[in-house]
LUMGUKOL-183238 format. One record per residue: x negated, y negated, z of N, C-alpha, C in turn. Coordinates in nm, 4 decimals. Layout:
BEGIN
<dofi n_c1="X" n_c2="Y" n_c3="Z" ca_c1="X" ca_c2="Y" ca_c3="Z" c_c1="X" c_c2="Y" c_c3="Z"/>
...
***
This chain:
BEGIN
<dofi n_c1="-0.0853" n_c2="0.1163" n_c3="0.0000" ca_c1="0.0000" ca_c2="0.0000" ca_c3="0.0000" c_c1="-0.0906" c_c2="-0.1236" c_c3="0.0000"/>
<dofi n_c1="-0.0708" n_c2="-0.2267" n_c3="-0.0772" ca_c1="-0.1870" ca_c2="-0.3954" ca_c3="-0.0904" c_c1="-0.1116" c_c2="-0.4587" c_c3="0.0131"/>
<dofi n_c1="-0.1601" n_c2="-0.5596" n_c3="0.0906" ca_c1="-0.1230" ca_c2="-0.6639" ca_c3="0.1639" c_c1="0.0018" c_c2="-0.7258" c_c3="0.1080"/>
<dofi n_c1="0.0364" n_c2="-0.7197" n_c3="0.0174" ca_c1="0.1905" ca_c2="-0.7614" ca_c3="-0.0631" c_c1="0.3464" c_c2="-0.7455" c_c3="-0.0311"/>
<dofi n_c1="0.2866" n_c2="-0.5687" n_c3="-0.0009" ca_c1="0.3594" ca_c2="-0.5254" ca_c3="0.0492" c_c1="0.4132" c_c2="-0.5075" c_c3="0.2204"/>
<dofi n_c1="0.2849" n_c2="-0.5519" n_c3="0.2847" ca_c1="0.3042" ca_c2="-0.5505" ca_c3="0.4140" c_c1="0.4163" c_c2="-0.5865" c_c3="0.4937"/>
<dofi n_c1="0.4072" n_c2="-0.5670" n_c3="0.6272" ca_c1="0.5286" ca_c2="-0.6143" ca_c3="0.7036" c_c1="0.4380" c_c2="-0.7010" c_c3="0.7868"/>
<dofi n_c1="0.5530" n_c2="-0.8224" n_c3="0.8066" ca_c1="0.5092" ca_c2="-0.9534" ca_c3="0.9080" c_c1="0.5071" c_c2="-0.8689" c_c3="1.0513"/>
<dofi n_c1="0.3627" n_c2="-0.8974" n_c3="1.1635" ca_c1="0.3421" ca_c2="-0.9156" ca_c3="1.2455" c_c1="0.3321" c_c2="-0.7557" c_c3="1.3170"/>
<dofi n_c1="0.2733" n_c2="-0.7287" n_c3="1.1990" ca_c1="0.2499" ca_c2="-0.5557" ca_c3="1.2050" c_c1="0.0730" c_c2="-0.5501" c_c3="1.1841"/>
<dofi n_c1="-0.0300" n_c2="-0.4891" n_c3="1.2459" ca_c1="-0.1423" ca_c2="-0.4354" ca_c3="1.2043" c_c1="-0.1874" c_c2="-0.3607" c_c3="1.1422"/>
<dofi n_c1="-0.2808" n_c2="-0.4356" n_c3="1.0315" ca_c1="-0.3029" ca_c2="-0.2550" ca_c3="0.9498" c_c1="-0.4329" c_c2="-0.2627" c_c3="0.9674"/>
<dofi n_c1="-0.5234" n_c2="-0.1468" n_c3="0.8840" ca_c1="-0.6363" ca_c2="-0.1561" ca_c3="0.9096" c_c1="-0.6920" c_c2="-0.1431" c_c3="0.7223"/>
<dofi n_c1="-0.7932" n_c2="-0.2677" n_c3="0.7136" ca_c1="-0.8236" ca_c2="-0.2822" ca_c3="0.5190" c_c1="-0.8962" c_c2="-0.1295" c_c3="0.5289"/>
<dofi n_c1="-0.8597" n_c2="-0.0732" n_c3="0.3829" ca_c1="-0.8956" ca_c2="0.0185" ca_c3="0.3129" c_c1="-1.0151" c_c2="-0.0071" c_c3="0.1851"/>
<dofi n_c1="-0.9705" n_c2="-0.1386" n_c3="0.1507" ca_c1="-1.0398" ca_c2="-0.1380" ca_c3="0.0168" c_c1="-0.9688" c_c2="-0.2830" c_c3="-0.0559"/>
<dofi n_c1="-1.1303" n_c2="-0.3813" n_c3="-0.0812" ca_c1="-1.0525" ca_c2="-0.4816" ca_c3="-0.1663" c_c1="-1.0707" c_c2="-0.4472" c_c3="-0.3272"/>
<dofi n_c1="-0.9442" n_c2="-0.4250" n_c3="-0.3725" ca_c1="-0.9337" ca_c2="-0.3653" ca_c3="-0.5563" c_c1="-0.9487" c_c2="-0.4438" c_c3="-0.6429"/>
<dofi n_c1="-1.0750" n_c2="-0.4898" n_c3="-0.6399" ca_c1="-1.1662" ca_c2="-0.6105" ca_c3="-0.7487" c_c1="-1.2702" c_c2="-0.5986" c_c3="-0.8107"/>
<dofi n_c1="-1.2935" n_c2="-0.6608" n_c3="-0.9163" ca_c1="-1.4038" ca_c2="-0.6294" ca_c3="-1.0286" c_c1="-1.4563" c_c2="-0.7795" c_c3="-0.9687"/>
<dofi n_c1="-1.4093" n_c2="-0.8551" n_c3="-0.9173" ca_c1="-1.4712" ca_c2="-1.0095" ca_c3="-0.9326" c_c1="-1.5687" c_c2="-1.0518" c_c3="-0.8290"/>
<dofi n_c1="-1.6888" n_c2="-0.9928" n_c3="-0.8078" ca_c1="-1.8172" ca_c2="-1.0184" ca_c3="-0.7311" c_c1="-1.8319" c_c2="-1.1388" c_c3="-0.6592"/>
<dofi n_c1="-1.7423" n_c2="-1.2974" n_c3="-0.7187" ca_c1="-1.7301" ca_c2="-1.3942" ca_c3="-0.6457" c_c1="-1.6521" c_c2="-1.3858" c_c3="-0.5477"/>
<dofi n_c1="-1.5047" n_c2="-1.3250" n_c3="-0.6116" ca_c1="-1.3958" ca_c2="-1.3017" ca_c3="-0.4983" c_c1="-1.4412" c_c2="-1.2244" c_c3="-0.3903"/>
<dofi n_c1="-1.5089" n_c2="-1.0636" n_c3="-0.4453" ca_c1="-1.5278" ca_c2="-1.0150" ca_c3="-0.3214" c_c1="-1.6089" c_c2="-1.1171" c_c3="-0.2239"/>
<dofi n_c1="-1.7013" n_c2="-1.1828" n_c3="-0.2170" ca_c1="-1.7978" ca_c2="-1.3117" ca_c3="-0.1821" c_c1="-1.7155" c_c2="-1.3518" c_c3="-0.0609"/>
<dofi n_c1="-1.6670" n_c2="-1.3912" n_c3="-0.1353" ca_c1="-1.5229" ca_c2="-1.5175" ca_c3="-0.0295" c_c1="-1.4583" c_c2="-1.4424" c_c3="0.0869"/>
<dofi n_c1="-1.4242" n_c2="-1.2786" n_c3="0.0184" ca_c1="-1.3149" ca_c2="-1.2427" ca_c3="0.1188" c_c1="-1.4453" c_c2="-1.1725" c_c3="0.2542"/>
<dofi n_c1="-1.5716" n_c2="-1.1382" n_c3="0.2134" ca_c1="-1.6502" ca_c2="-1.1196" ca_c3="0.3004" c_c1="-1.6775" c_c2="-1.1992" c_c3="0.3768"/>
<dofi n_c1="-1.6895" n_c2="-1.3355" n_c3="0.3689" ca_c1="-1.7115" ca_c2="-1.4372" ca_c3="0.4268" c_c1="-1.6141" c_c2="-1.4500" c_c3="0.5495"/>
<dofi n_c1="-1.4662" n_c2="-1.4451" n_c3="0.4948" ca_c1="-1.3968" ca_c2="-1.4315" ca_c3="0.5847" c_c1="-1.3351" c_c2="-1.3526" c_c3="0.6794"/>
<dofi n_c1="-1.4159" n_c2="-1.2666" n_c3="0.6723" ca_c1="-1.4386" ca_c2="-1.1502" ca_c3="0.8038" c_c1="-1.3432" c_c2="-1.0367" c_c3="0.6968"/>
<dofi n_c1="-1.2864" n_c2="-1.0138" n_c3="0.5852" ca_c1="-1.1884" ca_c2="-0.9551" ca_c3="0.5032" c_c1="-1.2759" c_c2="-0.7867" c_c3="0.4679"/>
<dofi n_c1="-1.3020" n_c2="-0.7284" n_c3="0.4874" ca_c1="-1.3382" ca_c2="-0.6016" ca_c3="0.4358" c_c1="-1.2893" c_c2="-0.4641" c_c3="0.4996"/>
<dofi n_c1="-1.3285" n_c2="-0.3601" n_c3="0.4250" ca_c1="-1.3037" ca_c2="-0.2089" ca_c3="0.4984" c_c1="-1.3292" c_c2="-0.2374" c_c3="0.5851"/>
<dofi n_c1="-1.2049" n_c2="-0.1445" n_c3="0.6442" ca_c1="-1.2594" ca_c2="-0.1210" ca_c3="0.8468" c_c1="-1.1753" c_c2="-0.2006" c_c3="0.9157"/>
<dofi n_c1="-1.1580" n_c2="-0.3431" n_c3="0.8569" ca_c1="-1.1210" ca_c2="-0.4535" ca_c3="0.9441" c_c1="-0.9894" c_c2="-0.4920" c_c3="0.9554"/>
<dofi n_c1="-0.9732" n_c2="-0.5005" n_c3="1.0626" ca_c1="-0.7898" ca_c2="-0.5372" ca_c3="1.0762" c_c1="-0.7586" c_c2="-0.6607" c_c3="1.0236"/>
<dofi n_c1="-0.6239" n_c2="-0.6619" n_c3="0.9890" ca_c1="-0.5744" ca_c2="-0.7403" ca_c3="0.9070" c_c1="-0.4397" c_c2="-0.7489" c_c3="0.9754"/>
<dofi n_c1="-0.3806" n_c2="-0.8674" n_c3="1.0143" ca_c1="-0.2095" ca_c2="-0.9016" ca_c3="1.0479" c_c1="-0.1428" c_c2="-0.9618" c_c3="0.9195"/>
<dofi n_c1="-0.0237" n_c2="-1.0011" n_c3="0.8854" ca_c1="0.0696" ca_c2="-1.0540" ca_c3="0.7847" c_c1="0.1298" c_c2="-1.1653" c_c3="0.9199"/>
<dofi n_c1="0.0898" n_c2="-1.2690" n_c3="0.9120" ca_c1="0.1789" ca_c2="-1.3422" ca_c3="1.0078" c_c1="0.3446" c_c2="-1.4085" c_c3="0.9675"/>
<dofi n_c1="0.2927" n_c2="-1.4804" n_c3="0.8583" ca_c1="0.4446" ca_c2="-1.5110" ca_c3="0.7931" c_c1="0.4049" c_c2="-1.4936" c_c3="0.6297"/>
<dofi n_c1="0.5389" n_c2="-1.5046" n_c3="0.6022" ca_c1="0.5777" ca_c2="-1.4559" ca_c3="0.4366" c_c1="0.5629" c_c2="-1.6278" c_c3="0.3649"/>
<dofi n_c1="0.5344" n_c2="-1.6943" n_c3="0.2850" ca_c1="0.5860" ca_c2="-1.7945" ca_c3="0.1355" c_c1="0.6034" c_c2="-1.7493" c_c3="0.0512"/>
<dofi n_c1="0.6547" n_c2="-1.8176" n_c3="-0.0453" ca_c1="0.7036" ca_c2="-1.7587" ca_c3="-0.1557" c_c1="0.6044" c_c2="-1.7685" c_c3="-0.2523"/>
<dofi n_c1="0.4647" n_c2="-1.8603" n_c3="-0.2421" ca_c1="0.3440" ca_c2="-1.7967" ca_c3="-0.3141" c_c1="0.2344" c_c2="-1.7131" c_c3="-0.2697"/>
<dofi n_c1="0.2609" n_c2="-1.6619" n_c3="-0.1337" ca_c1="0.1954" ca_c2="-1.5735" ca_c3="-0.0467" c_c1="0.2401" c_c2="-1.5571" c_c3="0.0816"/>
<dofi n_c1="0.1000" n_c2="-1.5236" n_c3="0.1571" ca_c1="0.1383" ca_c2="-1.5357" ca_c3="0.2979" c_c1="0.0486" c_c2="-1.5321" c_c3="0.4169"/>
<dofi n_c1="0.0636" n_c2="-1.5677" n_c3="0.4874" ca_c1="-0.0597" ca_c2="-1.6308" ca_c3="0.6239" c_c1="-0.0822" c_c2="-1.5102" c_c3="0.6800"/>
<dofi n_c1="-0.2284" n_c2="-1.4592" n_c3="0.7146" ca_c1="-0.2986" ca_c2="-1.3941" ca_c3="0.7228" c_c1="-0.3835" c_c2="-1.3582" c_c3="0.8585"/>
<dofi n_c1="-0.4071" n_c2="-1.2999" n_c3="0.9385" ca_c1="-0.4762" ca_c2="-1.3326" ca_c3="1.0323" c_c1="-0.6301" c_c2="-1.2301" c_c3="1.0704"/>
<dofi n_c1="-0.7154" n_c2="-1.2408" n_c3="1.0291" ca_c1="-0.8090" ca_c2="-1.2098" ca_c3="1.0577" c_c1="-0.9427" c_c2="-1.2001" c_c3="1.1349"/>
<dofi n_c1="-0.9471" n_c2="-1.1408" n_c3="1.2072" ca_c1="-0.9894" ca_c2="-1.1599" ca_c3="1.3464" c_c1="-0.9667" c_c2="-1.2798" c_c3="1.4322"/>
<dofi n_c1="-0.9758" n_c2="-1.4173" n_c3="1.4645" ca_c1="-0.9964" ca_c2="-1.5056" ca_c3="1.5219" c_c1="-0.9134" c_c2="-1.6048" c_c3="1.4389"/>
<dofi n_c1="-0.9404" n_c2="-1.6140" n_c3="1.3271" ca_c1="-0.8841" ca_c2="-1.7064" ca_c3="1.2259" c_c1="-0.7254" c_c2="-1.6703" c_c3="1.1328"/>
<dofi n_c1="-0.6936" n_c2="-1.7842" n_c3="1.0869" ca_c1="-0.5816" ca_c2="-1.7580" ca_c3="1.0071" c_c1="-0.5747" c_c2="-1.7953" c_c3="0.8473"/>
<dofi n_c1="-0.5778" n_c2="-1.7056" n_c3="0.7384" ca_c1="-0.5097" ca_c2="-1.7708" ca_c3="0.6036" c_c1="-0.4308" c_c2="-1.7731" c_c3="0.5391"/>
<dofi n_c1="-0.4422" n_c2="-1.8532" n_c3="0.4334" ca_c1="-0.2954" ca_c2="-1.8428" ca_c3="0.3606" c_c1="-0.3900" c_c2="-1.8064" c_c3="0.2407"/>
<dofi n_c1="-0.2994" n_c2="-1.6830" n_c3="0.1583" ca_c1="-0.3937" ca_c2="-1.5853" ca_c3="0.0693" c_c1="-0.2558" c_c2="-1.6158" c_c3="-0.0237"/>
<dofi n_c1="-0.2810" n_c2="-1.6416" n_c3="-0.1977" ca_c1="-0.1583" ca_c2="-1.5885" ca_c3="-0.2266" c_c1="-0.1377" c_c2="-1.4553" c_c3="-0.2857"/>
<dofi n_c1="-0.0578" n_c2="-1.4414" n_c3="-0.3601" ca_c1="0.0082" ca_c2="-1.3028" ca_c3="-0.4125" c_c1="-0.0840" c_c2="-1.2506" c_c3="-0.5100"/>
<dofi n_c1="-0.1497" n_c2="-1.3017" n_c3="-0.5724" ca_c1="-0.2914" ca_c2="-1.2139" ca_c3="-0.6485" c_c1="-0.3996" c_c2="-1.1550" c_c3="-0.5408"/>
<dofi n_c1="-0.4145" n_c2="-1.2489" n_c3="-0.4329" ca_c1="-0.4720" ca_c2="-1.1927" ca_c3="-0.3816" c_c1="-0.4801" c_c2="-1.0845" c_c3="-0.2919"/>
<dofi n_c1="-0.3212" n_c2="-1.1056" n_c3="-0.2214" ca_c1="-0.2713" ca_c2="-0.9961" ca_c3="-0.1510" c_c1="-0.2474" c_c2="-0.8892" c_c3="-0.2344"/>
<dofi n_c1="-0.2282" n_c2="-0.8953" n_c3="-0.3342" ca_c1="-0.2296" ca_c2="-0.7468" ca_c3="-0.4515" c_c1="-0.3399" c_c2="-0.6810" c_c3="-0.4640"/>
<dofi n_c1="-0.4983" n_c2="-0.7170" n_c3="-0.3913" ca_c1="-0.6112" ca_c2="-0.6721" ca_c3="-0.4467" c_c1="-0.6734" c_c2="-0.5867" c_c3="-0.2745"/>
<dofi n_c1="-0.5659" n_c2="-0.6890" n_c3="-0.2100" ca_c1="-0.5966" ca_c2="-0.6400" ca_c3="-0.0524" c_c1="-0.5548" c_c2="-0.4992" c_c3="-0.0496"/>
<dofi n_c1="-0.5647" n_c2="-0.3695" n_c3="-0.0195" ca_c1="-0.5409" ca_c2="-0.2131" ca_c3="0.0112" c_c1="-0.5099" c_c2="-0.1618" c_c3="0.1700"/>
<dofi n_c1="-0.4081" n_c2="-0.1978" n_c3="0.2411" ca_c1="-0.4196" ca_c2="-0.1528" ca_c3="0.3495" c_c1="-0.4083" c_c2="-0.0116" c_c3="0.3928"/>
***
C-alpha cells in the first residue's frame, strides 16, 4: 500500500521509496523519510497530505505519496 492510500493518524512503518529520481530520493533522506522509518498521515488535502516524521511535520503531495510504500 503507498502513503496515498493511508489512514489519518495511524502508524506505518516505510517499506520502500518507488523512485528512479536520485534527487527526490535526496530530499526524502534528508527528511528523516526512508526504509525502516515510521511514518504518520496526520491530515488529508485535496493535493496531499501532512505527514509526520519523526519530530517534524510535512505536507507531501499526491505524487509523492504514490512513491511512498508503506
Amino acid at each position: 500500500m503507498t502513503l496515498k492510500e493511508a489512514l489519518e493518524e495511524r502508524e506505518y512503518v516505510i517499506r520502500q521509496i518507488d523512485t528512479n529520481d536520485d534527487e527526490l530520493n535526496s530530499f526524502l533522506f534528508s527528511l528523516g523519510c526512508y526504509s525502516g522509518e515510521k511514518i504518520t498521515v496526520v491530515s488529508r488535502l485535496k493535493n496531499g497530505c501532512i505527514v509526520s516524521i519523526k519530530d517534524g511535520r510535512y505536507n507531501i503531495d499526491n505524487q509523492l505519496a504514490s512513491a511512498i510504500v508503506v
